[in-house]
N, CA, C and O atoms as a GROMACS GRO file, in nm:
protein
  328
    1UNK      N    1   0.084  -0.118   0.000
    1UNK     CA    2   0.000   0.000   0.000
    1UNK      C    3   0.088   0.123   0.000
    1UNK      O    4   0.179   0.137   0.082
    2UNK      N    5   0.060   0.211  -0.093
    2UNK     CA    6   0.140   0.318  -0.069
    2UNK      C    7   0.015   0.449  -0.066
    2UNK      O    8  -0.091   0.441  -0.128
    3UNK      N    9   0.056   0.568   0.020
    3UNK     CA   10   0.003   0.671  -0.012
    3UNK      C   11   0.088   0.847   0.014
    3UNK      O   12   0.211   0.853   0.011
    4UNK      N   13   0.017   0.956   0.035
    4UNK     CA   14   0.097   1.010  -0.006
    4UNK      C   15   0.033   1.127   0.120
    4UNK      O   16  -0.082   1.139   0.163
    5UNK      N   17   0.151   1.197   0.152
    5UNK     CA   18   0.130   1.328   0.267
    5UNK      C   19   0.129   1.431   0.185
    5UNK      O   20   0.160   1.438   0.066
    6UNK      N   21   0.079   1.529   0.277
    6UNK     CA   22   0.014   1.636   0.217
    6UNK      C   23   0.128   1.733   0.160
    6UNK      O   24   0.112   1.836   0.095
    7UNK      N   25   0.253   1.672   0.203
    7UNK     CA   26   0.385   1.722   0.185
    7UNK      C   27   0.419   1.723   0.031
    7UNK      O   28   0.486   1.800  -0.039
    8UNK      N   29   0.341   1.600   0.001
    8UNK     CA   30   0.416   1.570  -0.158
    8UNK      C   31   0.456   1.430  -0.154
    8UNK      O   32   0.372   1.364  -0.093
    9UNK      N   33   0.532   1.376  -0.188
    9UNK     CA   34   0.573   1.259  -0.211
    9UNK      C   35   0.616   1.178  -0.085
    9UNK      O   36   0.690   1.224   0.002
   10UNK      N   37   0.564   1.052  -0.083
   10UNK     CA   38   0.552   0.974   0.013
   10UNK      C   39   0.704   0.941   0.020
   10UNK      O   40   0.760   0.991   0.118
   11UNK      N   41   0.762   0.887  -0.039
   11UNK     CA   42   0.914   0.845  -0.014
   11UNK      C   43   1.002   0.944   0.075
   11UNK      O   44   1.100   0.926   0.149
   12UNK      N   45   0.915   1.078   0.030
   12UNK     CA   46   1.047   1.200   0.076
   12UNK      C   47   0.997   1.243   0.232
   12UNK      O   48   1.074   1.288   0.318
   13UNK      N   49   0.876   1.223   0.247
   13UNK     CA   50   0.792   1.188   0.346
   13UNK      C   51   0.872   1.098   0.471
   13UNK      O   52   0.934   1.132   0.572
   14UNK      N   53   0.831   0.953   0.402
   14UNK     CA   54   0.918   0.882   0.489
   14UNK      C   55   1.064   0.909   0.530
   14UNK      O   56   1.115   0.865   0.633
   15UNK      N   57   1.110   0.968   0.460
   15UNK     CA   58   1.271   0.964   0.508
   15UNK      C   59   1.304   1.080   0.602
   15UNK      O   60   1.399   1.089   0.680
   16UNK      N   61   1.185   1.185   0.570
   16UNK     CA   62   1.223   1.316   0.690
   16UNK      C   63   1.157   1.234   0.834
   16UNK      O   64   1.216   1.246   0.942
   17UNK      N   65   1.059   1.170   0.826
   17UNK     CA   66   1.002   1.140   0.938
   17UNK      C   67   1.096   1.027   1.001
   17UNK      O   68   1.085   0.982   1.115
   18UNK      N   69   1.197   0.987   0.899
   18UNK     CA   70   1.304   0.859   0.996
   18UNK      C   71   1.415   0.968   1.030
   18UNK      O   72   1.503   0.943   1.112
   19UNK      N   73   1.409   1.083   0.969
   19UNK     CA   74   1.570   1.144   1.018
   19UNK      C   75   1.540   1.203   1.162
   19UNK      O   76   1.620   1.211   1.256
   20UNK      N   77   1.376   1.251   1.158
   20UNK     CA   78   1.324   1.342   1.234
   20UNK      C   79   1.330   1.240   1.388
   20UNK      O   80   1.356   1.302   1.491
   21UNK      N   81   1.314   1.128   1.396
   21UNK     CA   82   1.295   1.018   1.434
   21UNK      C   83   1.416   1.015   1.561
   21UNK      O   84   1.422   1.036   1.682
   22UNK      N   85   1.522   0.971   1.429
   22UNK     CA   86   1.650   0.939   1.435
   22UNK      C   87   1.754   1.074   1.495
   22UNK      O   88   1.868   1.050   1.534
   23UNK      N   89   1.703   1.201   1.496
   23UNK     CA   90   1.753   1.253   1.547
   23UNK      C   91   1.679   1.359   1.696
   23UNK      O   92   1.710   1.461   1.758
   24UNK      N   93   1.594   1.278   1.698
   24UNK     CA   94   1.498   1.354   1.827
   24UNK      C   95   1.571   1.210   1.958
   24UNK      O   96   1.592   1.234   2.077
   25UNK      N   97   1.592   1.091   1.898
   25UNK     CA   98   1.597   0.992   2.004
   25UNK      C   99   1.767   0.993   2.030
   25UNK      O  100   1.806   0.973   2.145
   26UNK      N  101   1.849   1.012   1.939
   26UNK     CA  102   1.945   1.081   2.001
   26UNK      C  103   1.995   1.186   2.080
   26UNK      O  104   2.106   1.210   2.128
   27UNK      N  105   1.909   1.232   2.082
   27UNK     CA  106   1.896   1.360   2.176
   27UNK      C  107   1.822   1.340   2.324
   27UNK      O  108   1.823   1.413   2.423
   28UNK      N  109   1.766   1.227   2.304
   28UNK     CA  110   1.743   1.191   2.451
   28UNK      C  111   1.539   1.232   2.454
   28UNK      O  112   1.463   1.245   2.550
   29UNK      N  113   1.521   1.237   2.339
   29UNK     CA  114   1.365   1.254   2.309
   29UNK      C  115   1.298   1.152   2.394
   29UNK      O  116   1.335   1.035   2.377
   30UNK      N  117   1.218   1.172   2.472
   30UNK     CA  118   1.124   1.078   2.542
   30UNK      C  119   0.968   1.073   2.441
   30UNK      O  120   0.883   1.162   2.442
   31UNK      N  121   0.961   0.959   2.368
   31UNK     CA  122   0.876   0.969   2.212
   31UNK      C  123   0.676   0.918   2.357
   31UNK      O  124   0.558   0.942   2.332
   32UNK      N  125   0.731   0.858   2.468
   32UNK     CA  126   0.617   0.791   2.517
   32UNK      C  127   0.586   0.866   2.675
   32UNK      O  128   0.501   0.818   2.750
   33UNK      N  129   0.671   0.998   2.714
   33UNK     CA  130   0.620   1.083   2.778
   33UNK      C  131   0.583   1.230   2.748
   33UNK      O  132   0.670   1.317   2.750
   34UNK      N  133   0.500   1.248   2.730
   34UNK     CA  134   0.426   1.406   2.696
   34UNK      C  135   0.294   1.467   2.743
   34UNK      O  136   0.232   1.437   2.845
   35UNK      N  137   0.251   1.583   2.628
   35UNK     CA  138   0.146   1.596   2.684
   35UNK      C  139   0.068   1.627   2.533
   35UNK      O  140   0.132   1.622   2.427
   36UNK      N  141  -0.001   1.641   2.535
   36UNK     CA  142  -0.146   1.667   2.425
   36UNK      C  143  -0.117   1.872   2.414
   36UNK      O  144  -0.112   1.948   2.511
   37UNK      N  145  -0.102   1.914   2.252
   37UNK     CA  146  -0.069   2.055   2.286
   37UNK      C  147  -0.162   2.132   2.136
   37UNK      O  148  -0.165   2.077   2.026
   38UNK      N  149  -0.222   2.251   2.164
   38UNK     CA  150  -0.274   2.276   2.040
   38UNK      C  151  -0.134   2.334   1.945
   38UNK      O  152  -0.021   2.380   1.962
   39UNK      N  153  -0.254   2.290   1.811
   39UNK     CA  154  -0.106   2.335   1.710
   39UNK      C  155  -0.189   2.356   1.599
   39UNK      O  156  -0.240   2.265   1.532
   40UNK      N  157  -0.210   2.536   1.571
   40UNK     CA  158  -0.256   2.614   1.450
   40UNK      C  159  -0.261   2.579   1.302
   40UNK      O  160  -0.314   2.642   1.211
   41UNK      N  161  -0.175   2.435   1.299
   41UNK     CA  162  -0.170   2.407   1.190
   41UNK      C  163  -0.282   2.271   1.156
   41UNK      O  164  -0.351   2.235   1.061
   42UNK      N  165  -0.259   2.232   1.272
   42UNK     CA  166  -0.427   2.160   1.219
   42UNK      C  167  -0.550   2.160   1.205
   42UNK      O  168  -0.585   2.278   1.212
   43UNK      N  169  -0.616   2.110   1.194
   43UNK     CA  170  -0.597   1.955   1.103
   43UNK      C  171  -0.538   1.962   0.969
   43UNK      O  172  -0.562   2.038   0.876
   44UNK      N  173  -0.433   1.840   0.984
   44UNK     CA  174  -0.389   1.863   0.864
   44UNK      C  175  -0.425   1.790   0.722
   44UNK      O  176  -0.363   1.783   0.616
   45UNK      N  177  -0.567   1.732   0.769
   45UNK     CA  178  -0.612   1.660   0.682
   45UNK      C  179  -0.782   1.644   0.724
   45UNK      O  180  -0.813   1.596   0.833
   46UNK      N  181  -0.872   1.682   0.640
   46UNK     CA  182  -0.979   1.643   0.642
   46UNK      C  183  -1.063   1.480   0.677
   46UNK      O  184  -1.137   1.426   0.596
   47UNK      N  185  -1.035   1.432   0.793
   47UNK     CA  186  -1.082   1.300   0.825
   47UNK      C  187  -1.210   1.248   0.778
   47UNK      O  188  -1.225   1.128   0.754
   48UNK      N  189  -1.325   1.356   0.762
   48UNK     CA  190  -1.425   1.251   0.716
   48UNK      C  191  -1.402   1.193   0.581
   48UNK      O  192  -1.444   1.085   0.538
   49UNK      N  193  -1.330   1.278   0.522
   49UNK     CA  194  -1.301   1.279   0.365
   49UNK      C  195  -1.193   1.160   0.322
   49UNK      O  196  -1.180   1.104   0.213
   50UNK      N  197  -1.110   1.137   0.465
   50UNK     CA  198  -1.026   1.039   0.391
   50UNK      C  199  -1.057   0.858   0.383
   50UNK      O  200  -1.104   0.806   0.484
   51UNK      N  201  -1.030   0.781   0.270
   51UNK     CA  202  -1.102   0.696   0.244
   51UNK      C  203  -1.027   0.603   0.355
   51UNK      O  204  -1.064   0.485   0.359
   52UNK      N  205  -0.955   0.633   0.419
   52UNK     CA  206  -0.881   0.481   0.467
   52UNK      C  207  -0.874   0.499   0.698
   52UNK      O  208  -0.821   0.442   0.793
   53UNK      N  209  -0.948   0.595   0.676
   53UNK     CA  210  -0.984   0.556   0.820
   53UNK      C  211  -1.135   0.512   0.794
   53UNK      O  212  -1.214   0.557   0.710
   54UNK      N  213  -1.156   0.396   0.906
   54UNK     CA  214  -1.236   0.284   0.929
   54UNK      C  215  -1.373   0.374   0.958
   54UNK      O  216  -1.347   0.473   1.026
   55UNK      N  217  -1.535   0.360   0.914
   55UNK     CA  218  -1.609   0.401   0.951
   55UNK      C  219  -1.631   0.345   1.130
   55UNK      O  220  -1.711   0.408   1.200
   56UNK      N  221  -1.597   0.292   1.156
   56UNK     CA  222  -1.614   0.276   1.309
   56UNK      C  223  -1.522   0.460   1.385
   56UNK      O  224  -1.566   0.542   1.466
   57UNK      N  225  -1.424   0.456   1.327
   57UNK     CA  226  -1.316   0.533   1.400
   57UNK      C  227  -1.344   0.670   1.322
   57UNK      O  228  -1.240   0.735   1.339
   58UNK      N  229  -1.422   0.737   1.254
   58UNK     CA  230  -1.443   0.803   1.178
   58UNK      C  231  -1.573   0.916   1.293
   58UNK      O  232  -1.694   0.934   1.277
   59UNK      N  233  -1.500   0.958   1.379
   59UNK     CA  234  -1.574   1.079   1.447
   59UNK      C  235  -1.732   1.129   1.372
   59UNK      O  236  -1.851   1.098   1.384
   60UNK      N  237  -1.658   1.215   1.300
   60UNK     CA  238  -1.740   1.355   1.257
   60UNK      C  239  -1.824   1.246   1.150
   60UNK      O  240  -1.941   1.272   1.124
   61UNK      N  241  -1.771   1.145   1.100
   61UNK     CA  242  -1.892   1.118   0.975
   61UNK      C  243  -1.993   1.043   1.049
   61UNK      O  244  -2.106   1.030   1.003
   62UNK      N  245  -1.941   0.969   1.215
   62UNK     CA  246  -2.067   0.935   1.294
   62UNK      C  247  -2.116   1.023   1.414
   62UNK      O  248  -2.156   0.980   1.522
   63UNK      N  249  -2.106   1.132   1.382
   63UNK     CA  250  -2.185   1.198   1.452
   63UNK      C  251  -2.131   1.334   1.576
   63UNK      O  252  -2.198   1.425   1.625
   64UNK      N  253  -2.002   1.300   1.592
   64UNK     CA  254  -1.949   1.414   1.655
   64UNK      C  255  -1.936   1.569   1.565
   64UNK      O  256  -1.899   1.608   1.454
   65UNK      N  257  -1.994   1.627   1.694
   65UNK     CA  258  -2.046   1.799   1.622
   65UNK      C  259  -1.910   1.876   1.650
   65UNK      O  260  -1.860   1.957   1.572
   66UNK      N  261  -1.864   1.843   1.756
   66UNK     CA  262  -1.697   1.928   1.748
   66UNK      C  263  -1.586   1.873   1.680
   66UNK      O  264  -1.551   1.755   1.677
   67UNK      N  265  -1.539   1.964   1.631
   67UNK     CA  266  -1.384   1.935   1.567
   67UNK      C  267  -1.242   2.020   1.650
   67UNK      O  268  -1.129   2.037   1.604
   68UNK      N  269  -1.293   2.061   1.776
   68UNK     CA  270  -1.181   2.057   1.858
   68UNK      C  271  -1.060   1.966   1.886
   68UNK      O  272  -0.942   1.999   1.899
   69UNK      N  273  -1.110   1.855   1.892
   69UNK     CA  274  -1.001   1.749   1.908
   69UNK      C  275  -0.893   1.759   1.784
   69UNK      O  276  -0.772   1.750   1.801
   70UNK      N  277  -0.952   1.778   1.668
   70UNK     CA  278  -0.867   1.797   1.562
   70UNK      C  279  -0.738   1.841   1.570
   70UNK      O  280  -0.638   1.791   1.519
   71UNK      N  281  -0.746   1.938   1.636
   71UNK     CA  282  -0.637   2.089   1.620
   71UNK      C  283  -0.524   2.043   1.743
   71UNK      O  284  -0.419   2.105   1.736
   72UNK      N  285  -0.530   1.969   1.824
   72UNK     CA  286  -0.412   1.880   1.899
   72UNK      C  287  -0.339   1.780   1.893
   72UNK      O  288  -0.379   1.664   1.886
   73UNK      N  289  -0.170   1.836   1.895
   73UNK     CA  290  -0.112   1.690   1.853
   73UNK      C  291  -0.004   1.657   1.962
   73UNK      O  292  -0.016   1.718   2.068
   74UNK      N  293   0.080   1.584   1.952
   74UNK     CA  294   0.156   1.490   2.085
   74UNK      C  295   0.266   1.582   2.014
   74UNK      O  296   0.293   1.621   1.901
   75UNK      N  297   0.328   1.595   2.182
   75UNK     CA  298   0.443   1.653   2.209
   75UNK      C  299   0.526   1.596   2.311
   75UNK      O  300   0.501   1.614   2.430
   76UNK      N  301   0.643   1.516   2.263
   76UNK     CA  302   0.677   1.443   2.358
   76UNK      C  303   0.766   1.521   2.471
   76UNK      O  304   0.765   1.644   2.483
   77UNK      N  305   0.817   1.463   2.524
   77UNK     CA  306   0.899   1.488   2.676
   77UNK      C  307   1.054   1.547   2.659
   77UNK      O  308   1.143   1.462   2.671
   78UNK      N  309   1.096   1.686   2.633
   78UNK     CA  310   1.220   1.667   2.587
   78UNK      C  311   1.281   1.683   2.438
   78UNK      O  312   1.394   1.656   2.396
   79UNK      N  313   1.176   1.733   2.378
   79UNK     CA  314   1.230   1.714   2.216
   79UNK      C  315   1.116   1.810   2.121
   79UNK      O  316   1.000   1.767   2.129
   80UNK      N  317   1.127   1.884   2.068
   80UNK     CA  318   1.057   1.915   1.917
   80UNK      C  319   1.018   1.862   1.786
   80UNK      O  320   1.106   1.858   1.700
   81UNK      N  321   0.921   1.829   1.762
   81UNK     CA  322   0.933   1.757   1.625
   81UNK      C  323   0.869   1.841   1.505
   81UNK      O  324   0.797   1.803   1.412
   82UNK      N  325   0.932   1.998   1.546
   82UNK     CA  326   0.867   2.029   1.386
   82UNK      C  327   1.010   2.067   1.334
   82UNK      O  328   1.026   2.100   1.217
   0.00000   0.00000   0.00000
């Protein structure tokens, strides 16, 4: 299965997200302690719209009226990942 980020090309995709990876955990990044933080840039993708999340897990197309949750993403313990 391949698909593609909103970045552009999936390959180039993957490889920032292994450097990004690869150089947050050298640094002593804690990837599984954080906290939940808003971030202006989301959502960065329209969820009801996309075909490959599961109608079970699919919020807003079953029925949730807020899209607050959207706009928060994980920030781990120790590290930056933009």
């Amino acid at each position: 299965m391949s698909f593609r980020f909103h970045s552009g090309s999936s390959l180039t995709a993957a490889v920032s997200l292994l450097l990004l990876v690869y150089k947050a955990s050298a640094s002593g990044c804690d990837f599984f302690t954080g906290s939940w933080v808003v971030d202006g840039s989301y959502p960065l993708y329209n969820a009801s719209a996309c075909p490959f999340i599961e109608r079970e897990f699919s919020c807003q197309n079953n029925g949730r009226p807020d899209s607050l949750y959207t706009t928060f993403r994980w920030k781990p313990l120790h590290c930056n990942l933009q």
